[in-house]
Each structure stands twice: as structure tokens, then as C-alpha cells.
TIVO-2410 file (N, C-alpha, C; in nm, 3 decimals):
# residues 141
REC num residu      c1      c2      c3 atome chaine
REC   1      X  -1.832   4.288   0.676     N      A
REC   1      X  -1.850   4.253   0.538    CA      A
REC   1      X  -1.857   4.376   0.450     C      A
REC   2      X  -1.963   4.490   0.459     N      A
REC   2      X  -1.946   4.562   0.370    CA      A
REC   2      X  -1.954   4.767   0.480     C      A
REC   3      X  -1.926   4.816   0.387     N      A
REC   3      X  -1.867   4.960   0.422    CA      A
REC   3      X  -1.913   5.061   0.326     C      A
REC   4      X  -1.962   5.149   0.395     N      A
REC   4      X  -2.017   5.268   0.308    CA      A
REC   4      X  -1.930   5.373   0.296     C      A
REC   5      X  -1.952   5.357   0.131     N      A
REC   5      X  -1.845   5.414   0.027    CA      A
REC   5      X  -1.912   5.540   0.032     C      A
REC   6      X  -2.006   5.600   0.006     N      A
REC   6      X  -2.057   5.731  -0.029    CA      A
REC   6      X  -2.119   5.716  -0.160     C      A
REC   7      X  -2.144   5.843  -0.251     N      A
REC   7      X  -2.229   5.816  -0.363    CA      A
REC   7      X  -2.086   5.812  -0.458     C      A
REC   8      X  -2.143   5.705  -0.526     N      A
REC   8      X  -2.037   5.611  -0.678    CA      A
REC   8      X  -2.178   5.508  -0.728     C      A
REC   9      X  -2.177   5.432  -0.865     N      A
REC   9      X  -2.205   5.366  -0.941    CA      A
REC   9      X  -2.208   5.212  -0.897     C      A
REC  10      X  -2.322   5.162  -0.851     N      A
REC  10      X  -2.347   5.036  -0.771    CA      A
REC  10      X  -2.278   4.925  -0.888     C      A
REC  11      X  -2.238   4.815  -0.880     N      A
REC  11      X  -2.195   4.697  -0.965    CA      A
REC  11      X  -2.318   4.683  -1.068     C      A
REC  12      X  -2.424   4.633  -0.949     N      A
REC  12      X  -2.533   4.563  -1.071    CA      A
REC  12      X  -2.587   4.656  -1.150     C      A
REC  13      X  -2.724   4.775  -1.069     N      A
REC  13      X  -2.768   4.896  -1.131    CA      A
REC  13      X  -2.692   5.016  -1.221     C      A
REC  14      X  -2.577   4.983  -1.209     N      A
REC  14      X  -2.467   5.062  -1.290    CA      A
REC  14      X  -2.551   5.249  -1.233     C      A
REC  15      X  -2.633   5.245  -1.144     N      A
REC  15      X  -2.675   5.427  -1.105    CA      A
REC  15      X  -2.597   5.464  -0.996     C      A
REC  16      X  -2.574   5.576  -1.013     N      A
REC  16      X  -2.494   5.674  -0.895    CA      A
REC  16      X  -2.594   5.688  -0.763     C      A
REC  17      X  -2.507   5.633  -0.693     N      A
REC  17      X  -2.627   5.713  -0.547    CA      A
REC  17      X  -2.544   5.616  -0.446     C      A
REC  18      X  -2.589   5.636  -0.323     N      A
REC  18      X  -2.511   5.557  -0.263    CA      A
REC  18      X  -2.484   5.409  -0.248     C      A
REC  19      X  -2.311   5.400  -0.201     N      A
REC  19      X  -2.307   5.237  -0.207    CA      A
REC  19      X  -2.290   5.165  -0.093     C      A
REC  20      X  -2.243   5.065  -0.097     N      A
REC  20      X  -2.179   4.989  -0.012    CA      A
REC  20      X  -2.096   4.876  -0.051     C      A
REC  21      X  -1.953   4.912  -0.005     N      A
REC  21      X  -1.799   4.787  -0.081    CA      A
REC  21      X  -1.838   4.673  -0.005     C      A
REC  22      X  -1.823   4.568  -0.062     N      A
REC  22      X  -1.835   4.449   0.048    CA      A
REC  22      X  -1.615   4.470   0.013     C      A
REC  23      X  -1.663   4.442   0.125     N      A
REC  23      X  -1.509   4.376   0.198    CA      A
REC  23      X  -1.445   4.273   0.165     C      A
REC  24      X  -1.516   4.163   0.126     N      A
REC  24      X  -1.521   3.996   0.050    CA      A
REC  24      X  -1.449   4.035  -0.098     C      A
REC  25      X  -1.534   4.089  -0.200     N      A
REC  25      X  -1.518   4.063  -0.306    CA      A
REC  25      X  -1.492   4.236  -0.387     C      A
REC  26      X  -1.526   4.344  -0.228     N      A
REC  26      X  -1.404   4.497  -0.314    CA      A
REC  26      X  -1.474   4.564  -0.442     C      A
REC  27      X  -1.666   4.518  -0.412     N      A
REC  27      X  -1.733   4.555  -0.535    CA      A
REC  27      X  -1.835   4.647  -0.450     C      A
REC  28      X  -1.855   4.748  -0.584     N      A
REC  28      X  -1.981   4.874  -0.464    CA      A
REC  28      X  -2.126   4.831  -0.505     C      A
REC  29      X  -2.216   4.801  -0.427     N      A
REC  29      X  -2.327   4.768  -0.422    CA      A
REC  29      X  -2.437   4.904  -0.364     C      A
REC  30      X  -2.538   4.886  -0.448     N      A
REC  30      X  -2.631   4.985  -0.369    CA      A
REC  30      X  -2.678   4.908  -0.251     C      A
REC  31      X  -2.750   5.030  -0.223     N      A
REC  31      X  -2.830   5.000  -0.085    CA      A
REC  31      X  -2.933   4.882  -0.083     C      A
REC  32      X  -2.991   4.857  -0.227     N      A
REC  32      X  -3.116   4.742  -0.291    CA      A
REC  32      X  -3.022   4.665  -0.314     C      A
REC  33      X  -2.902   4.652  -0.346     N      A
REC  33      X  -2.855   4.545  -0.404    CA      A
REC  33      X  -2.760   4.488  -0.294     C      A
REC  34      X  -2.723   4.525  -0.218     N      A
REC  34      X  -2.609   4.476  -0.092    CA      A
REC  34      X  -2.742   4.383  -0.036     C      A
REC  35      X  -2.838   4.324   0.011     N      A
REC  35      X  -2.866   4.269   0.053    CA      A
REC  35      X  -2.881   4.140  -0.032     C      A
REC  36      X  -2.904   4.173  -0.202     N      A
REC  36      X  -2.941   4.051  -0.317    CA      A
REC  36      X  -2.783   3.951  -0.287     C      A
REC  37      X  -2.675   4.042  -0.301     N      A
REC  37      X  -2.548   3.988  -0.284    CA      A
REC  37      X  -2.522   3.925  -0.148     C      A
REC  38      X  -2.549   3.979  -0.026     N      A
REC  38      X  -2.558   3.872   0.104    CA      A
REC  38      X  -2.642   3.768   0.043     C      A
REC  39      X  -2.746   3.750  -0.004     N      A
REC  39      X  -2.817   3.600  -0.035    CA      A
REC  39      X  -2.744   3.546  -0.099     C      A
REC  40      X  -2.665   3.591  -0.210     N      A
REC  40      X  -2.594   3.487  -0.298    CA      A
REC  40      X  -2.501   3.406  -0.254     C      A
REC  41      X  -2.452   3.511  -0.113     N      A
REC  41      X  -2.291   3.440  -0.064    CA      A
REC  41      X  -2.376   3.348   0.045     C      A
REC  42      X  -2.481   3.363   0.098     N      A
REC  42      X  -2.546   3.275   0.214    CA      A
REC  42      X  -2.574   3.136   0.096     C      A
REC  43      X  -2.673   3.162  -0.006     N      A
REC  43      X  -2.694   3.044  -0.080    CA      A
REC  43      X  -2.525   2.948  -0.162     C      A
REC  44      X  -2.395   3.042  -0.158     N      A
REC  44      X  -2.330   2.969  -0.186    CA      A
REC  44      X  -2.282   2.847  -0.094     C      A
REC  45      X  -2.312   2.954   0.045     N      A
REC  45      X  -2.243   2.886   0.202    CA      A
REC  45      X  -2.373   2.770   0.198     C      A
REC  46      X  -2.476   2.787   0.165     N      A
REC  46      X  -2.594   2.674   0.196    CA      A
REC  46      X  -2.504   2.551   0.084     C      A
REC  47      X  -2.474   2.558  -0.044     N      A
REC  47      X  -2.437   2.442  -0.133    CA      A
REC  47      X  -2.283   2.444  -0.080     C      A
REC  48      X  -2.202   2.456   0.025     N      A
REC  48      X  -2.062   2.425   0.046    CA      A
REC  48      X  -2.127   2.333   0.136     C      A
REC  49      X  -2.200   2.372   0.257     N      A
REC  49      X  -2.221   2.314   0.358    CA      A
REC  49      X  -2.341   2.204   0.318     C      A
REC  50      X  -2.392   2.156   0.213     N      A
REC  50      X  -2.474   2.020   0.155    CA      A
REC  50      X  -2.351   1.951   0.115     C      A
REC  51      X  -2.259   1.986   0.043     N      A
REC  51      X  -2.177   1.954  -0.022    CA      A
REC  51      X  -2.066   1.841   0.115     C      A
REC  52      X  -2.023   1.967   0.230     N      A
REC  52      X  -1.990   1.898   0.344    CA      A
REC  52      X  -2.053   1.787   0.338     C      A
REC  53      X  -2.166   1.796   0.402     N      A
REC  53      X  -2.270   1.711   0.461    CA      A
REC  53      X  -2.249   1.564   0.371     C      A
REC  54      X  -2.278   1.621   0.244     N      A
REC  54      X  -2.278   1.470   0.149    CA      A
REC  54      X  -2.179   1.396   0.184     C      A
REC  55      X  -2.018   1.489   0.194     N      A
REC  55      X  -1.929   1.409   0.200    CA      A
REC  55      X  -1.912   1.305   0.350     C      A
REC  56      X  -1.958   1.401   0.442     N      A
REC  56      X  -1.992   1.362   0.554    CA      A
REC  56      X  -2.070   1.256   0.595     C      A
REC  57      X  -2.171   1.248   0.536     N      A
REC  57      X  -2.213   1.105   0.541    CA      A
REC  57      X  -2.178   0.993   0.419     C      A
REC  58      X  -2.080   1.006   0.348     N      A
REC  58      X  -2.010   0.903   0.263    CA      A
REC  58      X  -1.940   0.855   0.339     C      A
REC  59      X  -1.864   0.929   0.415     N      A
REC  59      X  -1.757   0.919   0.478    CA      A
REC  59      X  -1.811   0.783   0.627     C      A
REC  60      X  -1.894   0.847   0.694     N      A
REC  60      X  -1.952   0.777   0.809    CA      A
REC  60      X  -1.982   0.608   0.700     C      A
REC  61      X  -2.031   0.641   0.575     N      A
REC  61      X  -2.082   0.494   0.542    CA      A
REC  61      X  -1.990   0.402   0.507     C      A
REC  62      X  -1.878   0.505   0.461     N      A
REC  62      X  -1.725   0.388   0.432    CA      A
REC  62      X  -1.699   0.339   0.576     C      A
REC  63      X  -1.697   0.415   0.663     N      A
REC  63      X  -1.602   0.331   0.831    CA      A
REC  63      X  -1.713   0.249   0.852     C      A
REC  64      X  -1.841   0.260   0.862     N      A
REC  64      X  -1.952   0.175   0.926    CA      A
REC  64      X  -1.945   0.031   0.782     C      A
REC  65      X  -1.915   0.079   0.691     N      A
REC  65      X  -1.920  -0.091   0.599    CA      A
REC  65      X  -1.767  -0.034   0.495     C      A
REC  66      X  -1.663  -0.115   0.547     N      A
REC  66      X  -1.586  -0.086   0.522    CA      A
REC  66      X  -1.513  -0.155   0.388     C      A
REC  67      X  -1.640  -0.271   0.338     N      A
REC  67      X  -1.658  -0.338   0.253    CA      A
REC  67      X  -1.722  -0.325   0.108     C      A
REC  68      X  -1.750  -0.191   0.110     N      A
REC  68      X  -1.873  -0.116  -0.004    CA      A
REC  68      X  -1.747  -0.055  -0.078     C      A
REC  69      X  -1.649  -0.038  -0.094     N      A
REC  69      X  -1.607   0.092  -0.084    CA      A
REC  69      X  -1.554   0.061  -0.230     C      A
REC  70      X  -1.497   0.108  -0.360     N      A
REC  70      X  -1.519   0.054  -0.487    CA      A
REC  70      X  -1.321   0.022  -0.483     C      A
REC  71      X  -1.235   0.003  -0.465     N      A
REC  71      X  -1.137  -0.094  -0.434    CA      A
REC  71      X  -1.161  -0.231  -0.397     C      A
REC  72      X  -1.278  -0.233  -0.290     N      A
REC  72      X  -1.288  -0.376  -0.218    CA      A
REC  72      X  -1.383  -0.453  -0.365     C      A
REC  73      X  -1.468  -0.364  -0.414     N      A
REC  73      X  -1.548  -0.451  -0.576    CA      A
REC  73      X  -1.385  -0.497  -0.663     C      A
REC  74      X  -1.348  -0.408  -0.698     N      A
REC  74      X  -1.235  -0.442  -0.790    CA      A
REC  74      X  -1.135  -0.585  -0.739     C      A
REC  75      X  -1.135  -0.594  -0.588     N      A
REC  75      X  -1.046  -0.690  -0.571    CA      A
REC  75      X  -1.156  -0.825  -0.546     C      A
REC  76      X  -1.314  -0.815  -0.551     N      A
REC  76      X  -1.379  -0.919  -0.536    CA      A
REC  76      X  -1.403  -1.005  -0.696     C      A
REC  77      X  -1.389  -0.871  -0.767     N      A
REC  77      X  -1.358  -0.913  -0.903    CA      A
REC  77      X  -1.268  -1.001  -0.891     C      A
REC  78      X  -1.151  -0.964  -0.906     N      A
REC  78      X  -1.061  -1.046  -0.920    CA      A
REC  78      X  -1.016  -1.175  -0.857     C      A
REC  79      X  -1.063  -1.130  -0.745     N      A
REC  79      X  -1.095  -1.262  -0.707    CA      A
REC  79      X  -1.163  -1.431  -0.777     C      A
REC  80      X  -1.273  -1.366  -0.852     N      A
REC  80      X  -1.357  -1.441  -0.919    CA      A
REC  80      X  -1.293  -1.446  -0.993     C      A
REC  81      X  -1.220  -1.357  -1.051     N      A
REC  81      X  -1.147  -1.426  -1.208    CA      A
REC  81      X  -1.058  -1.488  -1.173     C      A
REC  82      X  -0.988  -1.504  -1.065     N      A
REC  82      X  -0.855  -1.540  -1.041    CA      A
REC  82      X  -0.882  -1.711  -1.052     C      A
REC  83      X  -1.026  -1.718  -0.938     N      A
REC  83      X  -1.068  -1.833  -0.918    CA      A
REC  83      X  -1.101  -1.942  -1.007     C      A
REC  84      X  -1.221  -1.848  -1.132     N      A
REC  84      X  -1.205  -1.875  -1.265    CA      A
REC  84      X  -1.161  -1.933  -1.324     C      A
REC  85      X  -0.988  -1.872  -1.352     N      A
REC  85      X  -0.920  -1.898  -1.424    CA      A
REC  85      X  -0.806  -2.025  -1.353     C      A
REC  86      X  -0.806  -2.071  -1.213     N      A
REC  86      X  -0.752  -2.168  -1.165    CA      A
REC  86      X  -0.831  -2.318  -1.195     C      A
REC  87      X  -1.006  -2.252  -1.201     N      A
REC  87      X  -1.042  -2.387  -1.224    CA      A
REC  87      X  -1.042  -2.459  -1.394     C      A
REC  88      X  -1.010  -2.396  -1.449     N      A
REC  88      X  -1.036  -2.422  -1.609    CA      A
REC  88      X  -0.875  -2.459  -1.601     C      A
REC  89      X  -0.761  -2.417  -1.552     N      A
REC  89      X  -0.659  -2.491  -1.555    CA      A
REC  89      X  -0.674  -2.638  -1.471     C      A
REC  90      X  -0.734  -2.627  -1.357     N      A
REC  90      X  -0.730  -2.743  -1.273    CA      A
REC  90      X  -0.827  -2.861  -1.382     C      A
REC  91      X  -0.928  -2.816  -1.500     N      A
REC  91      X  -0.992  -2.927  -1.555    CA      A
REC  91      X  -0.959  -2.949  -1.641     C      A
REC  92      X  -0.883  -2.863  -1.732     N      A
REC  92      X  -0.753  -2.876  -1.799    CA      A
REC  92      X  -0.655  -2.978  -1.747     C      A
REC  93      X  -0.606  -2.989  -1.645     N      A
REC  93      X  -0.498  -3.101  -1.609    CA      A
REC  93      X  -0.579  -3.207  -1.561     C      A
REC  94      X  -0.705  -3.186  -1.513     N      A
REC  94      X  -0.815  -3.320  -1.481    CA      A
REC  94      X  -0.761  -3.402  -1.646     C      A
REC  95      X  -0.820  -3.390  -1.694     N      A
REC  95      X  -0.826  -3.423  -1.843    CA      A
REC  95      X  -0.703  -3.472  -1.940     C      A
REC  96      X  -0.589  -3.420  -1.882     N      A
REC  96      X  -0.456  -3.426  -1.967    CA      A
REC  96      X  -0.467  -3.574  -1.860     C      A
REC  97      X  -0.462  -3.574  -1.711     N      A
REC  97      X  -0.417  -3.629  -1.620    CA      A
REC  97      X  -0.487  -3.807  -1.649     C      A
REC  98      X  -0.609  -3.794  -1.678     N      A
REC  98      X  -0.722  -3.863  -1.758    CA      A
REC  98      X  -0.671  -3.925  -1.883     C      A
REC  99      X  -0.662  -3.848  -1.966     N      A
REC  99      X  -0.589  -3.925  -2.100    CA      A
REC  99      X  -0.468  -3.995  -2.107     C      A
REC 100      X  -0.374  -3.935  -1.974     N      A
REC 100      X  -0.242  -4.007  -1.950    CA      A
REC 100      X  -0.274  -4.110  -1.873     C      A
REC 101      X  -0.331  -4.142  -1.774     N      A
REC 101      X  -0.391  -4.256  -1.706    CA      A
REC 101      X  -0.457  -4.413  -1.788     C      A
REC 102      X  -0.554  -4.337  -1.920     N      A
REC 102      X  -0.557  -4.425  -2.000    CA      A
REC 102      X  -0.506  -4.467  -2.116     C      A
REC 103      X  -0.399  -4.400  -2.122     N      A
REC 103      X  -0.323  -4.480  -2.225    CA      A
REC 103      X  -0.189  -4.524  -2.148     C      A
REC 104      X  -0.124  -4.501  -1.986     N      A
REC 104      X  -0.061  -4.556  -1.921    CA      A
REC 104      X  -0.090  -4.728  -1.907     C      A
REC 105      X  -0.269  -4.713  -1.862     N      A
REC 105      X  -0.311  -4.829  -1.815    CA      A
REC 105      X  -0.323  -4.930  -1.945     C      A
REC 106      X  -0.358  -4.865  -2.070     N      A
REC 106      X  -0.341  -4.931  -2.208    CA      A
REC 106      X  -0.249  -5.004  -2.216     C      A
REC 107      X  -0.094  -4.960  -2.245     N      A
REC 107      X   0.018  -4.974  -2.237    CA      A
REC 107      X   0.048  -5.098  -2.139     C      A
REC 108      X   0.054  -5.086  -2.041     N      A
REC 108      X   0.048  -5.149  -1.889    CA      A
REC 108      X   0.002  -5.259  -1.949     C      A
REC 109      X  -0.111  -5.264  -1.964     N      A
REC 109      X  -0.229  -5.407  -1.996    CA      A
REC 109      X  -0.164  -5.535  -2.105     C      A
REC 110      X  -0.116  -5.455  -2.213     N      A
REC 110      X  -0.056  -5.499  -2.339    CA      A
REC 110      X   0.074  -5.583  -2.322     C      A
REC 111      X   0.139  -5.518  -2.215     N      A
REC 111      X   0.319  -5.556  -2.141    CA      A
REC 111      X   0.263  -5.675  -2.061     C      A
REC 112      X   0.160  -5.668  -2.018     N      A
REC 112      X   0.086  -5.774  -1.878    CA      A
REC 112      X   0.073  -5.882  -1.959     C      A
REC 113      X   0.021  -5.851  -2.046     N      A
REC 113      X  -0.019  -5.951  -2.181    CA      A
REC 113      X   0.051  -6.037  -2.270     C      A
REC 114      X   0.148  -6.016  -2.294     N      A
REC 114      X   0.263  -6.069  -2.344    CA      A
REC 114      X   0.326  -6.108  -2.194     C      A
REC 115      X   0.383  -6.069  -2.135     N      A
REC 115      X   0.480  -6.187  -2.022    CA      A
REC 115      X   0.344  -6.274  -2.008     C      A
REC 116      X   0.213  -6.216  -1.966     N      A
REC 116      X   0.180  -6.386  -1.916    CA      A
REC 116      X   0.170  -6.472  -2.014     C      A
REC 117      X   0.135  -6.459  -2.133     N      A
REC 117      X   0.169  -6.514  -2.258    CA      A
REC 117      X   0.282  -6.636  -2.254     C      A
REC 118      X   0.414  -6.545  -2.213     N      A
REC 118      X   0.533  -6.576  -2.179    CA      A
REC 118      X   0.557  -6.671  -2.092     C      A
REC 119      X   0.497  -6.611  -1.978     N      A
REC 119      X   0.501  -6.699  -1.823    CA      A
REC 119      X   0.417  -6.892  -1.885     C      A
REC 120      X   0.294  -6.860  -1.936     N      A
REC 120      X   0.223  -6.949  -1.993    CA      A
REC 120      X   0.334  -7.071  -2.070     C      A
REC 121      X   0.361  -6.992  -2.194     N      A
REC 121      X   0.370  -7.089  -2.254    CA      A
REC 121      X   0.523  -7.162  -2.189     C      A
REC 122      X   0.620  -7.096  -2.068     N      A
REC 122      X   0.714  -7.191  -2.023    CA      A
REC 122      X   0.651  -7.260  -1.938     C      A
REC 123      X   0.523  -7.274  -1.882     N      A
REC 123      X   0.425  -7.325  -1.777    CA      A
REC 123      X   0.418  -7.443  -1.861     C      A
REC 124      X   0.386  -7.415  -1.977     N      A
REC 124      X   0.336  -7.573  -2.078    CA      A
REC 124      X   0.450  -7.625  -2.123     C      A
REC 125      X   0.558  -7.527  -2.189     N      A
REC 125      X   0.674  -7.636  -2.244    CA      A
REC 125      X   0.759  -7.691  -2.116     C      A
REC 126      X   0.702  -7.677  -1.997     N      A
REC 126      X   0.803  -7.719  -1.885    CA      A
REC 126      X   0.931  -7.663  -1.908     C      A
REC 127      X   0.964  -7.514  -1.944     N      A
REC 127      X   1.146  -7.524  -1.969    CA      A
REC 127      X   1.135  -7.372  -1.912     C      A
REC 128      X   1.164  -7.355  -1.777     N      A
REC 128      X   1.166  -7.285  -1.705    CA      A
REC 128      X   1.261  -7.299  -1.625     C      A
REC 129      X   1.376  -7.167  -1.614     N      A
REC 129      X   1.475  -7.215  -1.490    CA      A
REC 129      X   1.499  -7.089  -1.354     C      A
REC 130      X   1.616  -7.101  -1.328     N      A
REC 130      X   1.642  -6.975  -1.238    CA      A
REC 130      X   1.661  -6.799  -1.349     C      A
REC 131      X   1.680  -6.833  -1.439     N      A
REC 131      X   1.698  -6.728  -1.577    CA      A
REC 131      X   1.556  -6.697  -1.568     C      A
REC 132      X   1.493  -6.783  -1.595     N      A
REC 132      X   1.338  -6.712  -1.688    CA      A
REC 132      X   1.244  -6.639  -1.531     C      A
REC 133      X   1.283  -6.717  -1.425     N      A
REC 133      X   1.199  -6.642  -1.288    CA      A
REC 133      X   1.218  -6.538  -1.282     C      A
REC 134      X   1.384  -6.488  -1.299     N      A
REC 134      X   1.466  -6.319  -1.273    CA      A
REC 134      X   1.401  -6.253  -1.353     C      A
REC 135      X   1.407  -6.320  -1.478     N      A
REC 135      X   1.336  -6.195  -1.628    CA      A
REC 135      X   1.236  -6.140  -1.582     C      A
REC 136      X   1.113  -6.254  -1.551     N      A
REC 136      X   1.016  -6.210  -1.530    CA      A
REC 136      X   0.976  -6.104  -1.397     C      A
REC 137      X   1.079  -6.136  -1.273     N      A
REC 137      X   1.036  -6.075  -1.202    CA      A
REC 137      X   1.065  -5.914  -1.224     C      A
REC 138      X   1.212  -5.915  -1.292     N      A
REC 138      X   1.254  -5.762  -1.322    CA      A
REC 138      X   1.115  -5.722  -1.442     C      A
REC 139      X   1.043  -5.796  -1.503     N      A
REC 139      X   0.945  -5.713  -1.644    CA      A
REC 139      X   0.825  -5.714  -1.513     C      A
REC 140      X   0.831  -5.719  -1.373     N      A
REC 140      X   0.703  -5.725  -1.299    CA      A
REC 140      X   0.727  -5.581  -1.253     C      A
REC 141      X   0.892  -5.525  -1.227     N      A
REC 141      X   0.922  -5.423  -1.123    CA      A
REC 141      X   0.890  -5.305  -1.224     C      A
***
């Protein structure tokens, strides 16, 4: 790491006397100060290697629940909306399906109503033949 330069002007103390180049970063350090600078590069190596670590156990918690992971939220979302939005159409056509049913069966009732009307009153005037059975059966189909 570092190499003794001889006497030159340390980085930090800016005083002449002897140094030492680190090898790393090609800067002359005194003799008091080459050791302040090993701590800095050890405390940088301490926050790379937390930094590892963090990722390191993110990592272990995505494979062990492979279900946490913020893609799988986004598609549970959607899910729900998807679902959401199928049922408000499905009660939407409940309803259309509903209003067409009763005014089908309206309709229906009214047509029922008149032939038997129909059927009736050739029941009473007796004047019913092979004609009036066909009519009626085609206004049944």
C-alpha cells in the first residue's frame, strides 16, 4: 500500500519531513497521517461490506418468499382491479339482462292476452275451423 518517499510536504499537514505515497491513491502522507488514511480506506471497506451484506440478505429474502418482491404487489393490484372492473360489468349486464326479461315477459303477457281473448271469443261464437287452429298455433310458436 504505501512507500517511503523521503522528506516532501505530507497531503493533509501540508509540513516537510518525511512521507509516505500510498500506492492506492499516489498521495504523500506523513508518518501521523498514513495511519489516519488506512482508517479511512478500512472504514470505507467496513460501509462496502454492510452495504454487501444488506444486499445479501435482500437477496436471501426474495428466493426464500418469492412473493414479497414489488412486481408480484403491482400484479396483485391488478389483479383486484381487473376483478373489479369485471364485476361492475357483470352487474351492469345483471341489470340490462333484468330490464330485458321484464319487458320481454310484459310484451309476452299482452300477445297471451289477446289470442286467448281470441281463442275465447271463437269458443263462444262456435265459428272455429281448421284456419283459426293453424293461426293460433303459429301466434303459440
Amino acid at each position: 500500500m504505501a512507500t517511503t518517499t523521503g522528506k516532501t510536504s505530507g497531503v493533509i499537514c501540508k509540513k516537510s519531513k518525511i512521507t509516505v505515497k500510498c500506492s492506492g491513491c499516489s498521495k504523500d502522507f506523513g508518518l501521523n497521517h498514513i495511519s489516519e488514511h488506512r482508517n479511512e480506506l478500512s472504514q470505507q471497506l467496513g460501509t462496502i461490506e454492510d452495504q454487501f451484506n444488506d444486499l445479501k440478505l435482500e437477496m436471501d429474502e426474495q428466493k426464500s418468499n418469492p412473493q414479497k418482491p414489488e412486481l408480484m404487489k403491482q400484479i396483485d393490484k391488478w389483479e383486484r382491479e381487473s376483478i373489479e372492473k369485471v364485476r361492475q360489468v357483470a352487474d351492469e349486464v345483471r341489470r340490462e339482462l333484468s330490464s330485458y326479461i321484464v319487458t320481454f315477459a310484459t310484451n309476452l303477457d299482452f300477445k297471451l292476452k289477446q289470442l286467448t281473448q281470441k281463442i275465447i271469443q271463437c269458443r263462444k261464437d262456435n265459428d272455429f275451423a281448421d284456419q283459426e287452429i293453424q293461426v293460433f298455433n303459429e301466434e303459440l310458436k
